[in-house]
N, C-alpha and C positions, 0 to 999 in steps of 0.2 A: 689364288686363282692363277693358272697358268693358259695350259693348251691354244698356245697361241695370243693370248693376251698381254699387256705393257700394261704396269701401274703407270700412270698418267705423272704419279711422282717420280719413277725411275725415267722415261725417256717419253719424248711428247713427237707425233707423225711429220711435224712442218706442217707445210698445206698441202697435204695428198688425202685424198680421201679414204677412210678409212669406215670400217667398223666401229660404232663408240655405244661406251657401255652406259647407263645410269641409274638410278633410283629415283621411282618422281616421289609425287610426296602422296598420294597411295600408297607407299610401299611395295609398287610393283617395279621389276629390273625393265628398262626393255635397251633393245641394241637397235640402233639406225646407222643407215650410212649418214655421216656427218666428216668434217673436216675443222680444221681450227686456225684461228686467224690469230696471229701472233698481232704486237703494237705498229700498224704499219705497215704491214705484211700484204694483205690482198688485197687488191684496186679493183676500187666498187664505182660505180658512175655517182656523179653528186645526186640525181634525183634519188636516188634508193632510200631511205628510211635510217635517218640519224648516223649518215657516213661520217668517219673523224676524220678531218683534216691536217694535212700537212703543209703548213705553209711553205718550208726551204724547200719541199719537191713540190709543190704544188698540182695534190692529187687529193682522192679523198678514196678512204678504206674502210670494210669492213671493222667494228666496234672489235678491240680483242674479246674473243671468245671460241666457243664450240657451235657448228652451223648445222644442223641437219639438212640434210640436201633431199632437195623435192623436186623429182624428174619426171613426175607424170601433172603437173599444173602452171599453164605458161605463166601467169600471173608474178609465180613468186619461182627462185632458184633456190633459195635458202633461207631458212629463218633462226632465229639464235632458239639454243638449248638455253632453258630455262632451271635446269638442276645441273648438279656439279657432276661432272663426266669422270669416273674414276678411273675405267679401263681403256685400253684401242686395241684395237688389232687389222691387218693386212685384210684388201677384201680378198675371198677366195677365187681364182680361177672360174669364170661360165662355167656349167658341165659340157659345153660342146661350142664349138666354134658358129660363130652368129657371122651370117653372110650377108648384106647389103646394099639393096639392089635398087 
């Protein structure tokens, strides 16, 4: 699998948000925007749902993993992928410049 694709084994995005690929356990692929939160890595507020702590910085981060990012539900920002994320890739360019008013 190429065309724009990273095996997840060969190079991993940081935390930019990305395309991520997977397999649930249907056996169906699907691709979400998601991101991935290395050991430490992204600062989550303590109320959030099983933040890991860091006492010498004393902060609290998202669990490492892969998050699917949910932009249309105030509730939630992100939830963890639940199957193992094999591929990423870059999100593509809008088709057209979005204005902001």
């Amino acid at each position: 699998m190429n065309n724009g694709w990273t095996d997840v084994k060969d190079d991993m995005p940081g935390t930019d948000t990305v395309l991520a690929y997977y397999v649930n356990e249907a056996g169906n692929y699907r691709i979400v925007k998601a991101f991935h939160a290395g050991k430490f890595e992204v600062e989550i507020s303590p109320e959030d749902e099983n933040p890991d702590y860091d006492e010498e910085e004393d902060c609290y981060y998202y669990p490492e993993g892969w998050y699917e990012v949910i932009d249309n539900w105030d509730d939630y920002g992100s939830v963890l992928v639940q199957y193992e994320v094999t591929f990423w890739r870059a999100l593509p360019e809008p088709p057209f410049e979005v204005i902001v008013q």
